[in-house]
C-alpha positions in Angstrom: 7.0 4.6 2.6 6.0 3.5 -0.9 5.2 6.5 -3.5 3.1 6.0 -6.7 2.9 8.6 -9.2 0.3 8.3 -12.1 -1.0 10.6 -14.7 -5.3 11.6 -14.2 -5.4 10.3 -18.2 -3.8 6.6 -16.6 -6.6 6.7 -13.9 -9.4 8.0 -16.6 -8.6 5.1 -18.8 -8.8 2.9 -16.2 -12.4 4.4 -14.7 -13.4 4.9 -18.5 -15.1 8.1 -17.0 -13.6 11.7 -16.6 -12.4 12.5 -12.9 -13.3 15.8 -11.1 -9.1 16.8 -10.2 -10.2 18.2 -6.9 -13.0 15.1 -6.2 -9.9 13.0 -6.7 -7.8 15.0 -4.2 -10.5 15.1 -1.4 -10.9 11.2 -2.5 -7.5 10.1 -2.1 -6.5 10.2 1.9 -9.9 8.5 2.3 -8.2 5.2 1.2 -5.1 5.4 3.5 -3.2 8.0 1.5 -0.8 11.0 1.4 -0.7 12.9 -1.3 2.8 14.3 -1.7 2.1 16.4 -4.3 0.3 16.6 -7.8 -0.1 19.3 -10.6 -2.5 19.7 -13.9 -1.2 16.3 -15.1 -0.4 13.9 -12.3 -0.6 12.8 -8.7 1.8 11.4 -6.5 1.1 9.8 -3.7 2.4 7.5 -0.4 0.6 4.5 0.7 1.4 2.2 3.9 2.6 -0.6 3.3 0.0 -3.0 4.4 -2.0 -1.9 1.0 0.6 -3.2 -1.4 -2.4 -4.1 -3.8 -2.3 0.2 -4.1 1.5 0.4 -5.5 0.0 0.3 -9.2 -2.6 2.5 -10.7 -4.6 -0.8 -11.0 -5.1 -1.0 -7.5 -6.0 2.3 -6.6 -8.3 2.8 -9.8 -9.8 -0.7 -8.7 -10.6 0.6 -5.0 -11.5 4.4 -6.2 -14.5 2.7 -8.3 -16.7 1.4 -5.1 -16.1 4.9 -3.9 -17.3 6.2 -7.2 -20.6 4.5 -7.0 -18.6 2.9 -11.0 -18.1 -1.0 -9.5 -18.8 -1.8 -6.1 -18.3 -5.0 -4.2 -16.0 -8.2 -4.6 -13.6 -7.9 -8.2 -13.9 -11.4 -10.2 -11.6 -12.3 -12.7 -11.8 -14.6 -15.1 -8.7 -17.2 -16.0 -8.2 -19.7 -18.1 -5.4 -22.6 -17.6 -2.4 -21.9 -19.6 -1.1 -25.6 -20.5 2.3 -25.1 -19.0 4.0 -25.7 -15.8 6.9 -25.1 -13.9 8.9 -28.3 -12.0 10.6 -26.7 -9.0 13.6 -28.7 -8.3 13.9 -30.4 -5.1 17.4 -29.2 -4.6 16.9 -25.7 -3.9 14.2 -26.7 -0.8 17.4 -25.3 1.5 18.1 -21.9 -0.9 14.5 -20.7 -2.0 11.8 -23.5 -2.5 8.7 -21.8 -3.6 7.8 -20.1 -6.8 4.4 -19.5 -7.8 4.1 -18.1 -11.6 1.6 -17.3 -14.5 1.0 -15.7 -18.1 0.0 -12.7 -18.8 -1.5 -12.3 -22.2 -2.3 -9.3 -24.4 -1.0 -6.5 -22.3 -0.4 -2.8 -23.8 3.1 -1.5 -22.8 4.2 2.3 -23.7 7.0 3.9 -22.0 5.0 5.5 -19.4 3.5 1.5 -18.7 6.5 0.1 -18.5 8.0 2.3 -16.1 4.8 1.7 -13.7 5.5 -2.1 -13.8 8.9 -1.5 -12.7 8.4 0.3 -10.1 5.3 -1.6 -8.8 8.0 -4.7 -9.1 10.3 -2.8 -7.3 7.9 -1.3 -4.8 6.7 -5.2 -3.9 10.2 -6.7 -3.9 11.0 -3.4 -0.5 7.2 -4.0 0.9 6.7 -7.7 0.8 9.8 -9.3 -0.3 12.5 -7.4 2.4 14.8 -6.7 -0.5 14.1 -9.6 -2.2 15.6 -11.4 0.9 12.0 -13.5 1.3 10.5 -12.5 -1.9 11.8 -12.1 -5.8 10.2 -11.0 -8.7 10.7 -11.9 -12.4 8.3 -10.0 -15.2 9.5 -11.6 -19.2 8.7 -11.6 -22.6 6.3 -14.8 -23.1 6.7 -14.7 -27.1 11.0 -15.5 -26.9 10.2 -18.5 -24.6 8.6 -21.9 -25.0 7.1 -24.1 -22.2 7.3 -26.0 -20.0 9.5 -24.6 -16.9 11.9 -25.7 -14.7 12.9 -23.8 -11.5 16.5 -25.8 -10.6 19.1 -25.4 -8.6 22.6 -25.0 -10.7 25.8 -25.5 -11.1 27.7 -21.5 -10.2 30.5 -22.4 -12.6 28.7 -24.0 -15.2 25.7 -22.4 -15.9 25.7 -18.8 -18.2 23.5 -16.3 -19.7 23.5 -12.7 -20.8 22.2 -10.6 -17.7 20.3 -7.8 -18.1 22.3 -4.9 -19.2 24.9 -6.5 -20.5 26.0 -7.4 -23.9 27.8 -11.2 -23.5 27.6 -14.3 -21.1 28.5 -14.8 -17.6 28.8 -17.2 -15.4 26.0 -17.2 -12.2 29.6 -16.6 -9.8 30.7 -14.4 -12.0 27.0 -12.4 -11.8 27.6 -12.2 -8.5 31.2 -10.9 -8.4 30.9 -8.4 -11.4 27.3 -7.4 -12.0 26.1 -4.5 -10.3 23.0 -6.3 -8.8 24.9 -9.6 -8.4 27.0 -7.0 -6.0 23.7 -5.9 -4.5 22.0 -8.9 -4.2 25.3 -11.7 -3.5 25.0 -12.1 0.5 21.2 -13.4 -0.7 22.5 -16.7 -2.3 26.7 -17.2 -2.5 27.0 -19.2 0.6 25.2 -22.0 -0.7 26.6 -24.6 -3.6 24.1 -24.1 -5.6 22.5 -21.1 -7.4 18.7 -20.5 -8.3 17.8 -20.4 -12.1 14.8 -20.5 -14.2 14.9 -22.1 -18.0 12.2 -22.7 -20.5 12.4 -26.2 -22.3 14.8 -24.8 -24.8 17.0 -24.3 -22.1 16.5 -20.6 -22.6 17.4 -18.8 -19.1 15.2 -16.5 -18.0 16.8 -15.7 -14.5 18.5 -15.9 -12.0 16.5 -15.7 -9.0 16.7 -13.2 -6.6 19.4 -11.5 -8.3 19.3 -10.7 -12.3 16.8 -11.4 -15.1 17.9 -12.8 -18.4 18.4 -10.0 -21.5 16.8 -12.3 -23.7 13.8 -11.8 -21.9 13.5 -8.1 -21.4 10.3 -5.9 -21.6 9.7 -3.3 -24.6 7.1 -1.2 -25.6 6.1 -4.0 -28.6 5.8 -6.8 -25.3 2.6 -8.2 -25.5 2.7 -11.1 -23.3 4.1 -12.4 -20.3 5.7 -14.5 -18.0 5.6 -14.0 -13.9 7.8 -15.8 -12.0 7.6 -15.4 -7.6 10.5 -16.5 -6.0 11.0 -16.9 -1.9 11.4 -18.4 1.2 7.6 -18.0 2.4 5.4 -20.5 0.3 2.5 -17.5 1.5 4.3 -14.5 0.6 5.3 -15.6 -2.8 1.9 -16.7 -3.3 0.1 -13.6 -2.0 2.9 -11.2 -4.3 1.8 -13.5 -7.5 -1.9 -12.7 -6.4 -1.2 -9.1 -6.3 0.9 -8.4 -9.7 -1.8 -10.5 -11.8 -5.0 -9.0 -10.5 -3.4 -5.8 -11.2 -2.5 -6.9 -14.8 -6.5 -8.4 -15.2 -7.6 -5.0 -14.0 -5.4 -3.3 -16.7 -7.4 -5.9 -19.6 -4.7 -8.7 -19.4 -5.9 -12.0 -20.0 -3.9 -14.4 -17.3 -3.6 -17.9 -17.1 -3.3 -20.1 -14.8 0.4 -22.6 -14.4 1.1 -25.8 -12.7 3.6 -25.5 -10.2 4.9 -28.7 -9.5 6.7 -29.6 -6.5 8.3 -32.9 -5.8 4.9 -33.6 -3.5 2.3 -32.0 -4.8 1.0 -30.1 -7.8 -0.7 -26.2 -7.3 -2.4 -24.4 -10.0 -1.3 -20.7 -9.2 -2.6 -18.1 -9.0 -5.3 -19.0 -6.8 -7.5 -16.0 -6.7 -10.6 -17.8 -4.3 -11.9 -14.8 -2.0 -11.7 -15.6 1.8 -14.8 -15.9 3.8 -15.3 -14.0 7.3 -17.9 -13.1 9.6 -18.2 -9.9 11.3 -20.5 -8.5 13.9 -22.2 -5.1 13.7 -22.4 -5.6 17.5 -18.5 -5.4 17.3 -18.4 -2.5 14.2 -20.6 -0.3 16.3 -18.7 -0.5 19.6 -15.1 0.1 18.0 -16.4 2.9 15.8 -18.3 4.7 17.8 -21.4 4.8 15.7 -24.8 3.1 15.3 -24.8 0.6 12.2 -27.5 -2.1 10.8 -26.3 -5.0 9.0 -27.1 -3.3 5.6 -25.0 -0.8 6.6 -22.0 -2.6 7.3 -22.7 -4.6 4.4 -22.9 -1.3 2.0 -19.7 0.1 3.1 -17.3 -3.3 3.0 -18.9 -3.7 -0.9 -17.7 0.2 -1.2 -13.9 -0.9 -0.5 -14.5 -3.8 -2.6 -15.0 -6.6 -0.5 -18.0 -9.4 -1.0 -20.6 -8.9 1.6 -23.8 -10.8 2.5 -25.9 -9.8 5.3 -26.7 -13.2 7.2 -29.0 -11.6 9.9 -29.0 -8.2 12.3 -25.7 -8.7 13.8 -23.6 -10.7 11.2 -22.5 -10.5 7.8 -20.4 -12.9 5.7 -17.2 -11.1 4.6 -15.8 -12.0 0.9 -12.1 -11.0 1.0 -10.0 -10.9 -2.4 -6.9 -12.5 -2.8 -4.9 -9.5 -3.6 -5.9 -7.9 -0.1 -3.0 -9.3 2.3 -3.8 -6.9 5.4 -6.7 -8.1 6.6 -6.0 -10.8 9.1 -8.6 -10.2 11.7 -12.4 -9.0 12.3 -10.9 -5.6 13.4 -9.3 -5.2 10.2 -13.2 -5.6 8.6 -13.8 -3.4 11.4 -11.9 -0.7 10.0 -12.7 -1.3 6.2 -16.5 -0.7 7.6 -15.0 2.6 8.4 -13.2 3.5 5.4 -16.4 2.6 3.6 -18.6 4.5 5.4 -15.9 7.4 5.4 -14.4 8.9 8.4 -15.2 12.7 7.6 -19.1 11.1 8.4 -18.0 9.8 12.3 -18.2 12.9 14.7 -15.4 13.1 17.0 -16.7 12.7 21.1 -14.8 13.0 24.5 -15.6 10.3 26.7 -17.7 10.3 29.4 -14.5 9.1 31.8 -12.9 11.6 34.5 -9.6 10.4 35.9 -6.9 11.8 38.3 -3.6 11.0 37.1 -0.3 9.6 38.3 2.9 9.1 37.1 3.4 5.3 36.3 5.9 3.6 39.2 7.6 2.5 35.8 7.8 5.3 34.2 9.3 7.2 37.3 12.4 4.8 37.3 13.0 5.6 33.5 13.2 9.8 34.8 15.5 8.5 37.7 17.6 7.1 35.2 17.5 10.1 32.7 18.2 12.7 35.6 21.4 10.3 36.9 22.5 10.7 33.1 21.8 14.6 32.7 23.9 15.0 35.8 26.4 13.2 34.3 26.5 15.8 31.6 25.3 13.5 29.0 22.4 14.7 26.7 19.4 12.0 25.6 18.1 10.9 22.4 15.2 9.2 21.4 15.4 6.3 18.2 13.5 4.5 17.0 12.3 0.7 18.0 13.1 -0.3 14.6 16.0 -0.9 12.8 17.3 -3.2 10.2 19.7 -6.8 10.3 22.8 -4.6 8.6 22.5 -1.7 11.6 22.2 -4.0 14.0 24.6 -7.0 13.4 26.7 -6.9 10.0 27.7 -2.9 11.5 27.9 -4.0 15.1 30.3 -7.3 13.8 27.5 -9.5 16.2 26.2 -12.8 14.3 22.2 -12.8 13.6 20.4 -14.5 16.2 16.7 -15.0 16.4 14.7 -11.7 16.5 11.2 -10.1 15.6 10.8 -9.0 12.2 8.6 -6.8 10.5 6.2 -8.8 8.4 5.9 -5.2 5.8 8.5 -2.9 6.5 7.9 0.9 5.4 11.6 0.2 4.2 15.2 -1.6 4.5 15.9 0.6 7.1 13.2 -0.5 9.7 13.0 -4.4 9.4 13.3 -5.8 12.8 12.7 -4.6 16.3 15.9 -4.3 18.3 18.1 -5.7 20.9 20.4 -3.3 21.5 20.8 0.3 21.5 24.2 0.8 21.2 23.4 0.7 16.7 21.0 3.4 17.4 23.1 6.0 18.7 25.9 5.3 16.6 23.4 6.0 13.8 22.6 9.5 15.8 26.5 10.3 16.2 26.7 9.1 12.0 24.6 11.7 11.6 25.8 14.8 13.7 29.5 13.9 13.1 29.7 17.6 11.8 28.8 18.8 15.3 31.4 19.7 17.8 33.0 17.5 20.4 32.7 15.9 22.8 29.7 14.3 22.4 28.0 12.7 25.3 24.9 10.7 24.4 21.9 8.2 26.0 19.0 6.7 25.5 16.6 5.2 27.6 14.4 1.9 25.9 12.9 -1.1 25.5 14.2 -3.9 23.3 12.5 -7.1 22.5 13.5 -10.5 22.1 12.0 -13.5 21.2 11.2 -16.6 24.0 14.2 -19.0 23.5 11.1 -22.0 24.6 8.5 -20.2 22.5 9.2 -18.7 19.3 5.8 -16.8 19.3 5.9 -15.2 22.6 8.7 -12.2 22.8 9.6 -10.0 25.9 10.6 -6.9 26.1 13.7 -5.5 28.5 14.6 -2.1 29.7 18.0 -1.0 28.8 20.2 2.1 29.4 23.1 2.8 26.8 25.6 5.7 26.5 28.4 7.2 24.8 30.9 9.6 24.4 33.0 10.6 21.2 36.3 13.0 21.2 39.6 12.6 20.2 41.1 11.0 23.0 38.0 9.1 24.7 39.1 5.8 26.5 38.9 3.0 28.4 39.5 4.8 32.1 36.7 7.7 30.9 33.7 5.5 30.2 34.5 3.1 33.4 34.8 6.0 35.6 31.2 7.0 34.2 29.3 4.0 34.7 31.0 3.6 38.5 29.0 6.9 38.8 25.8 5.6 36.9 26.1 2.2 39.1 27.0 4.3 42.4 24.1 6.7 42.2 21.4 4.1 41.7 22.6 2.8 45.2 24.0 -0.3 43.7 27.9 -1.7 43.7 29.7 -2.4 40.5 31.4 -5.6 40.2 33.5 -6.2 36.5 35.3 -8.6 34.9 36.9 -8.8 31.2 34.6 -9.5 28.6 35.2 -10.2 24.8 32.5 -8.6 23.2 32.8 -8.6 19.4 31.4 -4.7 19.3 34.1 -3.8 21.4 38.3 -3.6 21.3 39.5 -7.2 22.9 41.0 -6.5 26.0 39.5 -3.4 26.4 35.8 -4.1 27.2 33.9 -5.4 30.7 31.1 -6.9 31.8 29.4 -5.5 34.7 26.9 -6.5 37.6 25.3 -3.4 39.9 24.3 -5.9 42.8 22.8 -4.3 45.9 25.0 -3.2 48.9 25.6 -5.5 51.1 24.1 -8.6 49.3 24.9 -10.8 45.8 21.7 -9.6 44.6 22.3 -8.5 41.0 20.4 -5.9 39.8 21.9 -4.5 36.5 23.8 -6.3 34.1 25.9 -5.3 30.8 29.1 -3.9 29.7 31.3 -1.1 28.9 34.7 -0.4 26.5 36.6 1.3 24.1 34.6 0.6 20.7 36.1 -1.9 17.9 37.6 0.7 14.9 35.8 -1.2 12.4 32.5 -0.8 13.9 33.9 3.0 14.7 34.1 3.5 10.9 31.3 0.9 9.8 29.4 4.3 10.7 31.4 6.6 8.8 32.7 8.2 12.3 36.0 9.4 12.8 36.8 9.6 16.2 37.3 7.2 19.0 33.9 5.9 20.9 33.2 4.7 24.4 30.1 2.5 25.4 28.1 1.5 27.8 25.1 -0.8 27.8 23.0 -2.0 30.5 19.6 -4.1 31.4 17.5 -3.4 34.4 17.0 -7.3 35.8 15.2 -6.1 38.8 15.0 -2.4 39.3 
């Protein structure tokens, strides 16, 4: 998850009051934190990822204020049009069409500074932008440019600037074929014609969206102004990121200013920093917290946390939220704000008044049926996670991207997107205990989700079974024998027949059905084979591997 570090004299100057070191410890897990550690001179700390608005000391001085009885309710900032703009070309509407960007005047850089904005940039780009993949961020010198803008989509070949880190001109291609980022970052953009750039009206290039930013416009300590540029494939996203990196500057005594973003449709002044207005019941508050609350109440602790709040009568108040606060989506997100305000050390833990005799589900039962087939089998089980990410699960696997749910804030690359399959998972578990001994004889038990092919906001989810065995001379005959056993002792009947599975050695793979005896009734489906060598070493393993994956249609 995303870790801040910050010095007590950063947060100080930011309060303008002296903190109490241990106040601040206590304080800290209050708002959604862990602190990792911390000494005589700084904190470092891990948020959750639906708080991106706390990866800068901004954020967190800004919240630790209503808590500090210093500034309590809804932040307003005050911004003044800049005069420029930004024309987004209507080319790149296939590659990335939305920017949203702004100035940033009279900020005070120092070493320490500087690094912060970095990694706050950095931080957004993992939280928000999936590794730039939907989001891109661009922080530059204002003084070496000269508006207006043009986001455009150019020429690879014929386009050239100095990257950062780098003393001469390159071509965009060549960015991507030589430059350690354009390395990185190439799988983002090089399929298309057309490359992403961003020039000034003296053609000055400031970069080269999502991969590199220009040298020309690098930060230094003597910075005193500049230019954001967002970058993405979600108009929201790259809207909300802007949202977040310029209150965060305001809070720090920046001056920002508003720039026309001009599409080939329609004109936007970004940022837009208008709160949103809810409602939420203190009916609702009371029931889900487990306390009794008034309207004044509820109102007090959402100003606490920063939000706007009005009481309207005894059971509602009107909900101000600030644009830089991207997790709250629903009335039980106020719900929990309420919470935070009123602080949870306050609520008194109860039992409730239910008694129960218990069961084991009919569902869960199967999953031990399965699981005691498999120990008997001599194969031991792990557990993965749900999660995983699109290079695990397909690049790895040689399988093409199909449709899939993703994880609007991942806590990182690694956990992006629920799975599938589990056959990724437990080559990630053998990756990781190649240095044990063999044979090794795996399974896992677990759900995998996919989305409805007729509705792309429903998903399902489907019980699977996956195995496998690794040694030095595992094959073919060894992992069919085992899954006739696995089919056999659920009381089914295995039927096969080849299958070209791109995970798997051509030729050496099959699908299988485990219909009931004496019927056509199919009740598990999948397959089983000698894995492909290049998903073998994809994982960094160095011995043969066996599979077998399975879905429970009916069982």
């Amino acid at each position: 998850m995303p870790v801040i570090t910050f010095t007590y004299d950063d947060l100080e100057e930011l309060l303008d009051q002296k903190i109490d070191q241990k106040k601040l410890i206590d304080l800290l897990p209050m708002i959604a934190s862990d602190i990792e550690n911390y000494d005589d001179e700084q904190v470092k700390v891990e948020f959750f990822p639906n708080r991106p608005d706390y990866l800068s000391v901004e954020g967190v001085a800004r919240e630790l204020k209503g808590f500090l009885e210093i500034e309590k309710g809804l932040p307003h900032y005050q911004m003044e049009p800049s005069g420029t703009s930004i024309t987004i070309d209507p080319g790149l509407k296939d590659i990335r069409p939305y920017t949203a960007c702004c100035l940033v005047l009279g900020i005070k850089l120092n070493e320490n500074k500087l690094r912060q904005v970095m990694d706050f940039q950095e931080d957004l780009h993992w939280v928000i932008g999936r590794d730039r993949k939907k989001v891109a961020i661009g922080i530059h010198n204002l003084d070496v440019l000269k508006g207006p803008f043009r986001y455009m989509a150019a020429d690879p070949d014929e386009m050239s600037f100095v990257p950062l880190e780098m003393n001469e001109k390159m071509t965009l291609r060549e960015i991507l074929q030589q430059h350690k980022k354009g390395k990185d970052y190439a799988h983002l953009i090089d399929q298309y014609n057309r490359y992403p750039l961003i020039m000034d009206s003296e053609d000055n290039i400031l970069s080269m969206p999502p991969i590199i930013n220009g040298e020309l416009t690098k930060l230094t300590v003597d910075t005193k102004n500049l230019f954001v540029d967002v970058t993405g494939t979600d108009q929201q996203a790259v809207e909300r990121t802007l949202n977040i990196i310029a209150t965060s500057f305001a809070e720090a005594g920046a001056q920002i200013q508003t720039m026309e973003n001009i599409y080939p449709d329609e004109t936007l002044t970004r940022p837009d920093l208008t709160p949103k207005e809810r409602m939420v019941s203190v009916r609702n508050a009371e029931k889900l917290i487990g306390i009794q609350l008034t309207s004044e109440k509820v109102a007090e602790a959402l100003r606490t946390v920063r939000l706007g709040a009005e009481v309207i009568d005894k059971d509602r108040v009107r909900v101000l939220i600030p644009p830089y606060r991207v997790d709250i989506l629903h009335e039980v997100d106020i719900i929990e704000n309420v919470a935070i305000g009123y602080c949870f050390r306050k609520i008194t833990p109860e039992l409730p008044q239910v008694a129960t005799v218990a069961r084991e589900d009919l569902y869960i039962d199967f999953d031990q049926n399965v699981r005691e087939i498999m120990n008997g089998l001599d194969f031991a089980e792990v557990m993965s996670l749900m999660l995983t990410n699109e290079e695990n699960h397909y690049q790895k696997m040689k399988l093409p991207e199909t449709e899939r749910v993703e994880v609007a804030q991942p806590i990182s690359k690694d956990r992006t997107m629920i799975r599938q399959s589990l056959l990724n998972g437990l080559l990630e578990f053998l990756e990781d205990n190649k240095h044990e001994e063999l044979p090794q004889k795996i399974f896992e038990v677990g759900e995998t989700v996919f989305l409805d092919a007729e509705k792309e906001t429903k998903t399902f989810g489907v019980k699977k079974m996956a195995c496998m065995v690794t040694h030095s001379q595992a094959n073919f005959t060894e992992i069919k024998s085992i899954t006739d056993s696995f089919i056999n002792n659920l009381g089914l009947e295995m039927q096969i027949q080849d299958s070209d599975h791109p995970s798997f050695i051509m030729g050496r793979c099959a699908q299988l059905n485990g219909v009931k005896k004496g019927t056509s009734e199919v009740m598990v489906t999948g397959y089983f084979g000698e894995m492909n060598p290049e998903v073998i070493t994809n994982f960094q393993l160095e011995y043969p591997v066996v599979a077998m994956e399975v879905e429970f249609t009916k069982l």
